[in-house]
C-alpha positions in Angstrom: -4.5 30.8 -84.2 -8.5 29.6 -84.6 -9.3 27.6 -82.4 -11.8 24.5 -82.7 -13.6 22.7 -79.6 -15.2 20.0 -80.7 -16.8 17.6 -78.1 -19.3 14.8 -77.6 -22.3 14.2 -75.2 -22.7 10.5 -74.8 -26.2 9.4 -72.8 -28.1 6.2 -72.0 -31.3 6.8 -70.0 -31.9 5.3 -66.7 -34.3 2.0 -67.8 -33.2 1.2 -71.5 -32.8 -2.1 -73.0 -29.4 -3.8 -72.7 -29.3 -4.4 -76.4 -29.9 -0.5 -77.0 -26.7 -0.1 -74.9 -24.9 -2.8 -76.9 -25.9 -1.3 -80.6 -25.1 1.8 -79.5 -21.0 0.8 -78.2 -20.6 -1.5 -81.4 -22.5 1.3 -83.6 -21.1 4.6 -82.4 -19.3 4.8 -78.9 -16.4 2.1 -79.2 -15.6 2.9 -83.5 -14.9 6.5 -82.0 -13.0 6.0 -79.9 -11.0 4.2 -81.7 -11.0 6.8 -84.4 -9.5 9.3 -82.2 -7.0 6.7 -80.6 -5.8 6.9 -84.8 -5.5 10.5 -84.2 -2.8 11.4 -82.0 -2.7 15.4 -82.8 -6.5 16.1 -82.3 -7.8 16.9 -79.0 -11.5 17.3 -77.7 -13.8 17.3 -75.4 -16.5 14.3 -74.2 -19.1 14.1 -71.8 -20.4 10.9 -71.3 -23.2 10.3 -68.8 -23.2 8.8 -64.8 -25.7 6.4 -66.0 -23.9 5.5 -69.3 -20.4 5.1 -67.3 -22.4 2.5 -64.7 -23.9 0.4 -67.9 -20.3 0.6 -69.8 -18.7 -0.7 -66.8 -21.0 -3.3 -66.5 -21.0 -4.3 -70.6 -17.9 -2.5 -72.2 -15.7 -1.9 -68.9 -12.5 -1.5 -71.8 -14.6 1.5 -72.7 -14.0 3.4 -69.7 -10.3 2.3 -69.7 -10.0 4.0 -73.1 -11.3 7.1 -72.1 -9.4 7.5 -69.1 -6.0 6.8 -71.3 -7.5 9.4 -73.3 -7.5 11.4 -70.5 -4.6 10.7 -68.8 -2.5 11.8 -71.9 -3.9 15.1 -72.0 -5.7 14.4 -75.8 -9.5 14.3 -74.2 -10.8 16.3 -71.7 -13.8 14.7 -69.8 -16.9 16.8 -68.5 -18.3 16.3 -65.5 -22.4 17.3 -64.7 -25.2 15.7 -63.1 -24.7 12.0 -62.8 -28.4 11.1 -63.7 -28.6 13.3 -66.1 -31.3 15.6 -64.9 -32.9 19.1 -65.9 -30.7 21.5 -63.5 -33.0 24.5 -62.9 -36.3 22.2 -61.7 -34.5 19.4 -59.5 -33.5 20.4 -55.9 -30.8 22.2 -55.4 -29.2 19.9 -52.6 -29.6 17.5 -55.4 -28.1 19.3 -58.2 -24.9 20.3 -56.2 -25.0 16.6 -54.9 -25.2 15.0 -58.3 -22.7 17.3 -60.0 -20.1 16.5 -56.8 -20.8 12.6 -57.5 -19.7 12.9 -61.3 -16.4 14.8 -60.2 -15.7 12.1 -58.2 -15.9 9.2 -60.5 -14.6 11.5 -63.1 -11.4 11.9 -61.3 -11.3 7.9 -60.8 -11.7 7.3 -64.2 -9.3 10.3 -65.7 -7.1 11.2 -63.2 -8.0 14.7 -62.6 -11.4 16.6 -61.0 -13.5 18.1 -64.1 -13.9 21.7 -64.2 -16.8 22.1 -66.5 -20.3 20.5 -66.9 -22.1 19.3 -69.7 -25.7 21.0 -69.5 -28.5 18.2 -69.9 -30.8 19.6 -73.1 -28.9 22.9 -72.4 -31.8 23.5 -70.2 -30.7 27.0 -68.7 -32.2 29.5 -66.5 -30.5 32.4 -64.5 -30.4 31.5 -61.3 -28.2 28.5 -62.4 -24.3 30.1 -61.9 -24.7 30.1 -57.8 -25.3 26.3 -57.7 -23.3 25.6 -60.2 -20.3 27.5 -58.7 -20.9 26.0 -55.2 -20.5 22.7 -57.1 -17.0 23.4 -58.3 -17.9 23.7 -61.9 -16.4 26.3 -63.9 -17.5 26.4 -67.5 -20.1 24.6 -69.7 -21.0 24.6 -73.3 -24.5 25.9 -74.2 -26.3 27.1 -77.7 -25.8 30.1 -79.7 -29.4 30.0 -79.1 -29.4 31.6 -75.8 -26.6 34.1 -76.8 -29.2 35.5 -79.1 -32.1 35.2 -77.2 -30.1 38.0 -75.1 -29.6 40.2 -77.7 -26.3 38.8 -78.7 -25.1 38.7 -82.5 -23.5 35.7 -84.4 -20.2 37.4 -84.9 -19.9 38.5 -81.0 -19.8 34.9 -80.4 -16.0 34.3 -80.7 -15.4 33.0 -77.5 -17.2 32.1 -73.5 -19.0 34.4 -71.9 -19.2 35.0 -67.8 -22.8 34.9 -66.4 -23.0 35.2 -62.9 -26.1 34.8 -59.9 -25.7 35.3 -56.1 -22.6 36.5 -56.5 -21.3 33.7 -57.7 -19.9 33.3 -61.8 -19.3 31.1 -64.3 -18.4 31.2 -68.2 -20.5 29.9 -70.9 -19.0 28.7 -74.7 -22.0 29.2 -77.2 -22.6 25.6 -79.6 -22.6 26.8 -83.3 -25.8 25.5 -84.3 -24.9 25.4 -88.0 -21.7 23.5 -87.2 -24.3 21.4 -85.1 -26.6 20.7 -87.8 -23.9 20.1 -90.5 -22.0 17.6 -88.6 -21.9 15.2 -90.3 -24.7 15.5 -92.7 -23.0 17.4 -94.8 -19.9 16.6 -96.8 -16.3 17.2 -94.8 -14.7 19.6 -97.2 -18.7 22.3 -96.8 -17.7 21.8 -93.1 -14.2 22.4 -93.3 -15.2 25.4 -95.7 -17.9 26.4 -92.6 -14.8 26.6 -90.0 -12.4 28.5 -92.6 -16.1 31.2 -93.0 -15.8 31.6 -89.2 -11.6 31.7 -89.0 -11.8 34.3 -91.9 -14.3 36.4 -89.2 -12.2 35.9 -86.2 -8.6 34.5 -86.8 -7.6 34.5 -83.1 -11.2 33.1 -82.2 -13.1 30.3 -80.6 -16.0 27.9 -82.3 -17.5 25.6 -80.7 -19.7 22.4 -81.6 -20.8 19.9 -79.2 -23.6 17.3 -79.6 -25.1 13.7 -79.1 -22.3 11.2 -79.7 -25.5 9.1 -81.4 -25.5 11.0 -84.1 -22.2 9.0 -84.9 -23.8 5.7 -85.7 -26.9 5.3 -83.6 -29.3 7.6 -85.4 -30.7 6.7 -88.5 -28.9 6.8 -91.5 -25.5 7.4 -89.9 -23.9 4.2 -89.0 -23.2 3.6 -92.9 -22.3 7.3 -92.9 -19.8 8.0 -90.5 -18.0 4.2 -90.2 -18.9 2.2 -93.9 -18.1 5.4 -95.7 -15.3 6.7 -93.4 -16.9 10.6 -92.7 -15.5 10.6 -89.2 -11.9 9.3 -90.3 -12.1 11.8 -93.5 -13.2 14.5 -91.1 -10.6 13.8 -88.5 -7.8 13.8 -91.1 -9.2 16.9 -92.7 -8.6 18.7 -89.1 -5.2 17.3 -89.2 -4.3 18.9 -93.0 -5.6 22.2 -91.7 -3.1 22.6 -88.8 -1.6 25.7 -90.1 -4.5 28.0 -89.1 -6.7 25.7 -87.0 -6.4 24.0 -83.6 -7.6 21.5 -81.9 -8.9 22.7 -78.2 -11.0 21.6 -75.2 -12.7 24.0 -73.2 -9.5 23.6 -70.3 -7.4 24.9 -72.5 -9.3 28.1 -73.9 -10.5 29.0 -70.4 -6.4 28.9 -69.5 -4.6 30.7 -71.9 -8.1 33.3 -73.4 -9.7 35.9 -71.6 -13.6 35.7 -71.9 -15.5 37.6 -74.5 -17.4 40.1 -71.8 -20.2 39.8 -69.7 -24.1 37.9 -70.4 -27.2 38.2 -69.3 -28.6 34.5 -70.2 -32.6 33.9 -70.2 -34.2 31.2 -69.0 -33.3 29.2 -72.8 -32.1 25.9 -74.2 -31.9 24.9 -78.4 -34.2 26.3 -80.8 -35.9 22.3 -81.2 -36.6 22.4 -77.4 -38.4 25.9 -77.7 -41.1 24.2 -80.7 -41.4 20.9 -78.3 -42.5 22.8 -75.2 -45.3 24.7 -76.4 -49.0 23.4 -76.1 -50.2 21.7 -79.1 -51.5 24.5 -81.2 -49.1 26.5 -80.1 -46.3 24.6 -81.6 -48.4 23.9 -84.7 -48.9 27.8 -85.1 -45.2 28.6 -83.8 -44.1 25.8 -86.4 -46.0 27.5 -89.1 -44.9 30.6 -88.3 -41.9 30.0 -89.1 -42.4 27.9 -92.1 -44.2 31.1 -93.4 -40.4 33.2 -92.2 -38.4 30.9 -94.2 -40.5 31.1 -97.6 -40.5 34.8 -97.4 -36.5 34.8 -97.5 -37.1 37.0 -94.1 -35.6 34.2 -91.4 -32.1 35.2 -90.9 -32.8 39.0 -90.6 -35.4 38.1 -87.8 -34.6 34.5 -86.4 -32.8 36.5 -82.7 -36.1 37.3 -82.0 -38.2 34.6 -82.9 -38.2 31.5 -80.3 -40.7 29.2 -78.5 -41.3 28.7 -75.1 -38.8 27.1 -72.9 -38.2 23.7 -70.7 -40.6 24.4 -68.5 -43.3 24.4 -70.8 -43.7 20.3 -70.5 -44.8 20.8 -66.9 -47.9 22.5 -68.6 -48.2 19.7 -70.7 -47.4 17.0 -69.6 -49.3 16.5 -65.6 -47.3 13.5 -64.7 -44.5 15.2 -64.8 -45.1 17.8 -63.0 -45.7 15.6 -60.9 -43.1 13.8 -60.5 -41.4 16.3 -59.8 -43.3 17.3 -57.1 -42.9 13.9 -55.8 -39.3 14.6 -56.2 -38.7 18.0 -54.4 -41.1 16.8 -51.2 -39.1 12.8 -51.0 -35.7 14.7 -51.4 -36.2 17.3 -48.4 -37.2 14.2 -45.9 -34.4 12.0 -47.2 -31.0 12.3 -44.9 -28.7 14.9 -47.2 -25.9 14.5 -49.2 -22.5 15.5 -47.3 -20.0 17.6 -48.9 -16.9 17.0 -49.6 -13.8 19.3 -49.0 -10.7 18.1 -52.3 -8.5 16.6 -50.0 -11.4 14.0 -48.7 -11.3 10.5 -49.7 -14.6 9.9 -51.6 -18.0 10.2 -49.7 -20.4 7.3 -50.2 -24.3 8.3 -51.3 -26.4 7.3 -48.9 -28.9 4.8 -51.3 -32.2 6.0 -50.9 -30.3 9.2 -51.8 -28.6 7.9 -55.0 -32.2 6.3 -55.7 -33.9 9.2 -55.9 -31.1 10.5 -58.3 -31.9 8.1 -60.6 -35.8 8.8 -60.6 -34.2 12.8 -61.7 -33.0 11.3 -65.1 -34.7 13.6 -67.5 -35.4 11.6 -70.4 -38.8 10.0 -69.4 -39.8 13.9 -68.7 -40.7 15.1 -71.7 -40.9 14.6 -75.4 -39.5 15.9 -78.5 -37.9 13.8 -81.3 -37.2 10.3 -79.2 -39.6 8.4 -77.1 -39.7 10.4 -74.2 -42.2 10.5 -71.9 -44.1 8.0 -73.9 -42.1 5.2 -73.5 -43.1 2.7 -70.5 -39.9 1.1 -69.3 -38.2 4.6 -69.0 -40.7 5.5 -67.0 -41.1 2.3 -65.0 -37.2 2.7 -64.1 -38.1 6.3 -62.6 -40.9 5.3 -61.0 -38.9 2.2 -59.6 -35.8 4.1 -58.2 -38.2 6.9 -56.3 -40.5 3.9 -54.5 -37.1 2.5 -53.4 -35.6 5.6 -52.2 -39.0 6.6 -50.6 -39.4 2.7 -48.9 -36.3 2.3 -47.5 -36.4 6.0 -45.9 -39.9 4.9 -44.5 -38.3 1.8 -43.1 -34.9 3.3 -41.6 -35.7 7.3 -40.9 -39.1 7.1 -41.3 -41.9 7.5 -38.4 -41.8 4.0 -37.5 -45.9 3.6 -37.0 -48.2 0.7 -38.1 -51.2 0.3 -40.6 -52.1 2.9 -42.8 -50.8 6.2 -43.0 -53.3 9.1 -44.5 -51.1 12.9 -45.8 -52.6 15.4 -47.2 -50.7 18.4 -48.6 -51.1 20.8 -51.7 -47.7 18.6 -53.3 -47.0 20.7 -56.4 -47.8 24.2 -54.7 -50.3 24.6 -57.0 -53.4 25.3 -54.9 -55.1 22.0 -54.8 -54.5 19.3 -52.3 -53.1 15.8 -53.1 -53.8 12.7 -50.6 -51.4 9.8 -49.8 -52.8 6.9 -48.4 -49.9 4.2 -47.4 -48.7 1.1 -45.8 -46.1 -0.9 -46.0 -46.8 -2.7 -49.3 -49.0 -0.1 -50.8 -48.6 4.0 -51.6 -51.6 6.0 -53.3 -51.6 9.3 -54.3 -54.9 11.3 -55.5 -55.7 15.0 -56.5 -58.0 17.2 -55.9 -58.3 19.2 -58.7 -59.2 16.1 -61.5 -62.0 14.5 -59.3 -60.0 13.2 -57.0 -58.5 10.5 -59.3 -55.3 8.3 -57.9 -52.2 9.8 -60.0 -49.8 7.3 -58.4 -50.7 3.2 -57.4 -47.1 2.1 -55.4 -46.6 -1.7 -55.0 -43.5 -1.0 -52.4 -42.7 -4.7 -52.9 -42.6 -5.1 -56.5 -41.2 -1.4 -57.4 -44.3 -0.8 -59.9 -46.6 2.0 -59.8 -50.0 0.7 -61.2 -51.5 3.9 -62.3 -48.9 5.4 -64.6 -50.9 4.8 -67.8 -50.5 7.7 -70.2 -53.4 8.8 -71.7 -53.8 8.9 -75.8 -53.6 13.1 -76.6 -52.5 15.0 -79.5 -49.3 16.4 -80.6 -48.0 18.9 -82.8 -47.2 16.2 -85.5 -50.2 14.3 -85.6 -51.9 14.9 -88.7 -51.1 15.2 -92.1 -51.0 18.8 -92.6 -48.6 19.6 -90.0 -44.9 20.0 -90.6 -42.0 20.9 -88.1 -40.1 24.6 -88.1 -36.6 22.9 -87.9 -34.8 20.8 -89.6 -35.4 22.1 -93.3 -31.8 21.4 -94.8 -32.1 21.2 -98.4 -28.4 20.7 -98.6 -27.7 18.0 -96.4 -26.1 14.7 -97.7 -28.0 12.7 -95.0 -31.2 13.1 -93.0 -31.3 13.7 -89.5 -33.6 13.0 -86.6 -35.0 16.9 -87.2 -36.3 15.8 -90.7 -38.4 12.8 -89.5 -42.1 12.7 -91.5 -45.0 13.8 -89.4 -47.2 10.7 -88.3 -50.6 10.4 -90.1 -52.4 7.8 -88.3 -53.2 8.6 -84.7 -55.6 7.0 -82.5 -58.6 8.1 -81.2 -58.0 10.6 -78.1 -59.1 10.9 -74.5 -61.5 13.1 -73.7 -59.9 13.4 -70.3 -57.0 11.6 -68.5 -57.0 7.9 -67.7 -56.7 7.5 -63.8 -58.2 5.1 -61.7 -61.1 5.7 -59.5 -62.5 8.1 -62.4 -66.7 7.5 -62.8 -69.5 8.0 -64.8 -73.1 7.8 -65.4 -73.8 6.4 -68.4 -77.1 6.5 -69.8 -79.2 3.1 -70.7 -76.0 1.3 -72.8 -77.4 -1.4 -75.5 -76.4 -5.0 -74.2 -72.7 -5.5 -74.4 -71.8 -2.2 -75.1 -68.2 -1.2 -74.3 -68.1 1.1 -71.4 -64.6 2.0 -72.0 -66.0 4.6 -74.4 -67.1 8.2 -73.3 -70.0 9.3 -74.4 -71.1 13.0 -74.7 -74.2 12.5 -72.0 -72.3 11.2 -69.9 -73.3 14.1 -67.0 -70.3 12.5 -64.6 -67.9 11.9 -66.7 -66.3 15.6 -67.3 -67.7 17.6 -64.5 -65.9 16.1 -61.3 -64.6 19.4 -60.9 -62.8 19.9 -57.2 -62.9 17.2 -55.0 -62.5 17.3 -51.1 -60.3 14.7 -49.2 -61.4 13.5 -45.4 -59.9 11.1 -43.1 -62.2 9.1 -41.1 -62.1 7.5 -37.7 -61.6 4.3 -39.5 -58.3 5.0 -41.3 -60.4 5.1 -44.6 -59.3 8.1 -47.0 -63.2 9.7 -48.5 -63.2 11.6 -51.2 -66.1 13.8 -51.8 -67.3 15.7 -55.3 -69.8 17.6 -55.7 -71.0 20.2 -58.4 -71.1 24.1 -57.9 -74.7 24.1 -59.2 -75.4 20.5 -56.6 -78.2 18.0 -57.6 -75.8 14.9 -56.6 -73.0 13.9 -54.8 -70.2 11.6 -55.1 -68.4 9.8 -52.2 -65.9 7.4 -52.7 -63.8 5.7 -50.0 -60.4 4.2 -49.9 -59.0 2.2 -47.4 -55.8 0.5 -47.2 -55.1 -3.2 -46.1 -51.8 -5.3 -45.6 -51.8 -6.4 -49.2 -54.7 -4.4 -51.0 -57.2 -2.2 -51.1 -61.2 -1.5 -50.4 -63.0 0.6 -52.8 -66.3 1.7 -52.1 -68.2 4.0 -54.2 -71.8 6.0 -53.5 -73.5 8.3 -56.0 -76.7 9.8 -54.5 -78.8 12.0 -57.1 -81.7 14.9 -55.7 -83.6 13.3 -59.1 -84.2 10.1 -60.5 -81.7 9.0 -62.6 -82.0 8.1 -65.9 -83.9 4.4 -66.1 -81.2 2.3 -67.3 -78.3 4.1 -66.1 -75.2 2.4 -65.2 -72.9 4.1 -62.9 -69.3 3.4 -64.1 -65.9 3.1 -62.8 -62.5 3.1 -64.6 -59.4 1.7 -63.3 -56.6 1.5 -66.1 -53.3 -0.5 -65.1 -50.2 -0.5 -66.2 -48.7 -3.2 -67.4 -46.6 -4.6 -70.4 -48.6 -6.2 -73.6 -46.3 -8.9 -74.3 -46.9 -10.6 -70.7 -49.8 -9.4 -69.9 -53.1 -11.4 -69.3 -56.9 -11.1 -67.8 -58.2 -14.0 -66.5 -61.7 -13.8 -65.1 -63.1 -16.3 -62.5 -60.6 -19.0 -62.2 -59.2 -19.7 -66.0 -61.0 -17.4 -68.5 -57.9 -15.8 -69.7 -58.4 -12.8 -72.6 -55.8 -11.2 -74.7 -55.6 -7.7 -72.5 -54.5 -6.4 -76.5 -57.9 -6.8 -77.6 -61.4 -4.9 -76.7 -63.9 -7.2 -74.7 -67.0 -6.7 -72.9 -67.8 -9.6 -69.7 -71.1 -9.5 -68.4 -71.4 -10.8 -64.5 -68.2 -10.7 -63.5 -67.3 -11.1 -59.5 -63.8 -11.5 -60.1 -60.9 -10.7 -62.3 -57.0 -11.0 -62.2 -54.7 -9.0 -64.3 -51.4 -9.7 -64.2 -47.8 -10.0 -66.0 -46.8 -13.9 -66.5 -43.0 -13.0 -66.0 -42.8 -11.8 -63.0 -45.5 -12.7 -61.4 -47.0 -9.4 -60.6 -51.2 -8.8 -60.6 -53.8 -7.4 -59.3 -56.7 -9.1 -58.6 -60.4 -7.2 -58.0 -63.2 -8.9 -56.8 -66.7 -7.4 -56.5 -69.6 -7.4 -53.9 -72.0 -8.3 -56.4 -71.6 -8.9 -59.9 -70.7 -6.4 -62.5 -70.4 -5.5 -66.4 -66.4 -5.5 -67.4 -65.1 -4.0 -70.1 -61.4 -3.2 -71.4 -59.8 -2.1 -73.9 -55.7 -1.7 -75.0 -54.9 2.1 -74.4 -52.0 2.2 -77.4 -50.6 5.8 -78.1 -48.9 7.2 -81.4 -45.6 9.3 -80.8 -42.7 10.1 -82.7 -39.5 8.4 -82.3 -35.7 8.7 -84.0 -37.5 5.7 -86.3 -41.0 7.7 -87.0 -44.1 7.2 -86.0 -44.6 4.6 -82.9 -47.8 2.9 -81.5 -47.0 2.4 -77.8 -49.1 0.0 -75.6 -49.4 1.7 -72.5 -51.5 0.2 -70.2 -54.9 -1.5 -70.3 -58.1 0.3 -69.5 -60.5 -1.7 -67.2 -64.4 -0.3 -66.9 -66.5 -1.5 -64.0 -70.5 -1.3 -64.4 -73.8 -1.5 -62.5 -77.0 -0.5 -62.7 -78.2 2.6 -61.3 -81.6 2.4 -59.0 -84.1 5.3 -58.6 -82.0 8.2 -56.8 -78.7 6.2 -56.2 -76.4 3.9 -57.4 -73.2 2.0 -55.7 -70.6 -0.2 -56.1 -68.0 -1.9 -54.3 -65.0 -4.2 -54.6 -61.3 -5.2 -53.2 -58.1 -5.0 -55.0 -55.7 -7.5 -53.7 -51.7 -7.1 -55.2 -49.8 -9.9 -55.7 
C-alpha cells in the first residue's frame, strides 16, 4: 500500500511577543489539534520546538497534554532535534549533541517514549552531519527533495529514505515533496489528493513525504480563513480517510520499521530551493532570481531545475557580519563553559548546567539570517540572543571564571578569520572591537541589564528592494491562496550606509555649513572609508589603544578605551603630517540601540528630543539616552563642548506581511573642530 507521511514543524523563536504565541495557539496550533483529535484513523508526524514547548507550558500547558495523548495512543509520532532550534552544521558540536539529547528528554516526558528522528531546522544540511547526529541517538529525519537532486538524484527514485553516512556512523534521510509542500493547502483538496494518486500511480508500494511549518495552518496570511472558516484541513483530513483503500497514513517510525531504505546518498552541503536564493549576495540573488525567471518563460525549467540551485546556509555568514559573529562568540563562550554530561537510557534525567542552557538559547537560528520573515532584522529577536549569551558568559565569569579584579583586556583572531578582535571587560561592562573595520566596537555588553548597546543593524540593500526585482520562487499561477513565497517586492527603501554603523567609527569632515547634520557621509570625507586595518595595544594603564593608520601614511589615528566600574573613557587623537582642511570637524559616531517607542534624548538636565526625529545640538557637554521603561541609559559627557547630531537609523525588510520599516537603533554624531595638524576629542559614557 502507498504510504503518506505527513507531519508538522511547529516553532516560536527565542524573544517573540506573547501575543504572537497566543494568535498563533488560537489561530493554527490548538484548531489542529483538535482537528486530528476528530480523526481517529489518521496518523502523523509533529515536531514542535524546545522553545515553543517552554512558552506552551507557560500559556497553553493543555497543549502539551494533547499532544502527549496523541502520543501515547500511538496516532502522532513526536520529533525530537535541537531544543533551541539552531542551524546544526555551524553550532558546536558538544552543543548540537547536547541540545538534541535535551529534546529526547523532555520528549520522552511529554510522550512517553525517547524520539528516534530529528526535525532538521531550515533543513540546513551538510555532510559531516550523520556522525553527530548518530552519537546523539537520532535515527532518521525528513529533509527536501531539493538535496536528493542536488546529488544527482531523480524525482521518481525518491520513493522512500535514503542512508547517508560520515565517520562511520549512518543515518536515513526521507526527501519533502516540494510540490506536495507548496500545494498544501493553497490548492484545492481534491488537485492534492489527485497529486498523491500521480505519485501512488508511480510507486504503489512507495513512500511520499510532506512536512512543513504548522503556521502555514492559520498564522500566515491568508490562511486562517482558509484552513478553519472554510474547513480545508477537516475536508483534507476526511479526504485521507475516503482514500483508505490504496493510501495510508504513516509516520516516519513506522516506515523505518517495516521498509527497507531506498539505497545509499551522497548529500551536499543543501537545504530548500528558497534558502539557496536568500543566501546569495545581493546581486547575486537578483541575477540568480532572474535567471530563473528567464528558465521558466522559456518552458526549459523542469528539464534543467537538478542542476540549477543557489548557494547554501552558509552564505549569510558572508552577508550578514553580525552573525558571523555571533557565532564566533558562540563557538569561543561554549568551549570555556563547563560541558554538557551525557547520559546513558537508563539515567534519570541530567540537569543543564544554566550558563550552559543560556548559551543554547543565544543558538536559536531565527535572528541569524533573513529570508521571507523578519529575521535578522528584527530587534527583540536579537535582543533575546544577545541576552541569553551575556548571561551564560556572566555567570561563568562569576563561578568558573578567573576570579581577578578591574578590567580585563583579550585579544584573539575570534572568527579565525585573520584579523584580531579585542575584549575589554569588567564586571558591568564587555566590549568587543575588530580589527579589520577600523577597529570599531561590534559588541557594547551591559552585564547588569542583559543589553548589548552596539547591535544596531545598519540600513543595506536586498534582493527585493526595488521595483524591478522579482523573486525565482513562488510563481504558482494555480494556487487558490497566496503564500508567504508570493509576497510583492518592497519599492520604498531608505537611504543606505555607506559603511556599517558601529560605535567608535570617525571622520573628518570638511568645513560643514552651521547646523549641518553630521550623521550624513559625505564623499570627501578622507576618514570616513579608509580606516583600513587597525592595531590593538594594551597599555600599562589597563587602557585598550587602538591605532589606524593608512598604507600610503600622512596621519594617524589613536583612540583609547578604558573601562571603569560603571562606564567607560573614550579618548580620541587624530594627528595629520599636513594641515588639515580649515574648518574641519573631526567626527565620531556612536549609534545605540535602543527601542523607539521608550526611547528619549535628553540633553543637559531636561531638554528631552524625540530620538525618532533628526536634530542637530550645538554645544553640548552632556547627553542621556535612555529607555523610560526600564530604566536603562547611557549617559556621555564631554571634556569640552561639542556639535550633536542624530538621527533614527529605520530599515526596510520583508516580512510574512510585506514590506516593514524597522527602527533599529539611533545614530548619535559627536563633532569638534579640527586645529592646524590635529584634532581631539574626549568624553565618558557612564551606564545606568
Amino acid at each position: 500500500m502507498f504510504r503518506f507521511v505527513f507531519g508538522i514543524h511547529c516553532h516560536q523563536p527565542v524573544g517573540n511577543f506573547d501575543e504572537v504565541i497566543d494568535d498563533a495557539v488560537t489561530d493554527a496550533y490548538r484548531p489542529f489539534l483538535d482537528e486530528i483529535g476528530r480523526h481517529e484513523n489518521l496518523r502523523m508526524t509533529i515536531h514542535v520546538s524546545g522553545c515553543l514547548i517552554q512558552m506552551l507550558e507557560k500559556r497553553a500547558p493543555d497543549l502539551i497534554e494533547t499532544l502527549g495523548e496523541l502520543a501515547r495512543g500511538g496516532r502522532v509520532e513526536l520529533l525530537g532535534g535541537g531544543f533551541y532550534e539552531p542551524i546544526f552544521p555551524v553550532i558546536p558540536e558538544a552543543d548540537l549533541i547536547g541540545q538534541i539529547e535535551y529534546m529526547a528528554q523532555r520528549i520522552e516526558k511529554i510522550g512517553g517514549r525517547r524520539p528516534r528522528g530529528a526535525w532538521l531546522p531550515e533543513r540546513v544540511w551538510e555532510p559531516s552531519l550523520p556522525e553527530p547526529l548518530s552519537q546523539a541517538g537520532v535515527e532518521y529525519l525528513p529533509v527536501d527533495d531539493e538535496h536528493f537532486r542536488a546529488a544527482g538524484f531523480k524525482n521518481s527514485e525518491l520513493t522512500n529514505r535514503f542512508v547517508v553516512t560520515s565517520g562511520g556512523k549512518a543515518v536515513s534521510l526521507f526527501p519533502i515533496d516540494e510540490r506536495l509542500r507548496y500545494v498544501i493547502p493553497f490548492h484545492s483538496v481534491p488537485e492534492v489528493i489527485d497529486e498523491l494518486k500521480k505519485r501512488a500511480a508511480a510507486n504503489p508500494d512507495g513512500v511520499v513525504v510532506m512536512a512543513d511549518d504548522g503556521e502555514k495552518f492559520g498564522v500566515w496570511p491568508s490562511t486562517k480563513e482558509r484552513c478553519w472558516t472554510k474547513k480545508w484541513v477537516s475536508k483534507f483530513f476526511e479526504a485521507l480517510e475516503k482514500e483508505s483503500d490504496w493510501l495510508e497514513t504513516s509516520t516516519f517510525e513506522d516506515v523505518v520499521d517495516s521498509t527497507e531504505p531506498a539505497g545509499y546518498a551522497s548529500i551536499p552541503a543543501a537545504s530548500y530551493f528558497e534558502m539557496g536564493e536568500w543566501a546569495l549576495p545581493v546581486e547575486a540573488s537578483r541575477d540568480f532570481s532572474k535567471f530563473v525567471r528567464g528558465l521558466k518563460k522559456r518552458n526549459e525549467w523542469e528539464e534543467v531545475r537538478p542542476f540549477v540551485r543557489g548557494g547554501t546556509w552558509r552564505g549569510f555568514l558572508q552577508k550578514y557580519p553580525e552573525t558571523r559573529h555571533r557565532l564566533a562568540r558562540i563557538h569561543d563562550l561554549s568551549a570555556r563553559l563547563r560541558p554538557y554530561p551525557s547520559r546513558k537510557p537508563d539515567e534519570a534525567l541530567i540537569e543543564v548546567p544554566p550558563e550552559r542552557e543560556s548559551l543554547w538559547r543565544a543558538q536559536c537560528n531565527c535572528a541569524y539570517w533573513h529570508g521571507v520573515f523578519g529575521g535578522i532584522y528584527l530587534p527583540f529577536l536579537r535582543a533575546a540572543l544577545n541576552a541569553a549569551m551575556i548571561r551564560a558568559e556572566h555567570r561563568h565569569d562569576r563561578v568558573d571564571g578567573p576570579h581577578v579584579s578591574g578590567a580585563q583586556i583579550r585579544i584573539v583572531d575570534l572568527d579565525a578569520d585573520g584579523n584580531l578582535e579585542a575584549c575589554l571587560s569588567n564586571g558591568r561592562l564587555s566590549l568587543w572591537l575588530r580589527s579589520n573595520e577600523g577597529g570599531l566596537v561590534e559588541e557594547m555588553d551591559d552585564r547588569l541589564r542583559l543589553l548589548d548597546y552596539a547591535d544596531v543593524l545598519s540600513r543595506r540593500p536586498e534582493a527585493y528592494h526595488g521595483s524591478d526585482v522579482t523573486a525565482a520562487g513562488g510563481e504558482d499561477e494555480a494556487a487558490e491562496a497566496a503564500t508567504i513565497h508570493d509576497m510583492p517586492v518592497v519599492t520604498e527603501v531608505p537611504d543606505y550606509d555607506p559603511f556599517r554603523r558601529k560605535p567608535l567609527r570617525v571622520r573628518l569632515v570638511h568645513a560643514p555649513e552651521e547646523d549641518e547634520d553630521l550623521t550624513v557621509s559625505r564623499t570627501d570625507d578622507p576618514l570616513a572609508l579608509g580606516l583600513g586595518r587597525s592595531m590593538f595595544e594594551k597599555t600599562a594603564a589597563g587602557e585598550l589603544r587602538i591605532v589606524s593608520t593608512p598604507a600610503d601614511g600622512g596621519w594617524r589615528l589613536v583612540r583609547t578605551l578604558a573601562l571603569r566600574t560603571e562606564g567607560i573613557d573614550v579618548r580620541v587623537e587624530l594627528e595629520s603630517e599636513s594641515e588639515l582642511p580649515q574648518g574641519s570637524v573631526l567626527v565620531v559616531e556612536w549609534p545605540v540601540s535602543i527601542w523607539e517607542k521608550d526611547g528619549e534624548i535628553v540633553y543637559g538636565k531636561d531638554r528631552k528630543i524625540d530620538i525618532s526625529k533628526n536634530r542637530t545640538v550645538e554645544s553640548v557637554r552632556a547627553l542621556t539616552i535612555r529607555n523610560r521603561s526600564n530604566g536603562a541609559a547611557l549617559r556621555f559627557g564631554f571634556t569640552k563642548p561639542v556639535r550633536v547630531s542624530h538621527d533614527p537609523i529605520r530599515t526596510v525588510s520583508l516580512s510574512e506581511k510585506g514590506g516593514e520599516q524597522i527602527y533599529q537603533g539611533a545614530l548619535l554624531v559627536f563633532g569638534v573642530a579640527a586645529r592646524a595638524r590635529r584634532a581631539s576629542m574626549e568624553f565618558t559614557i557612564d551606564v545606568a
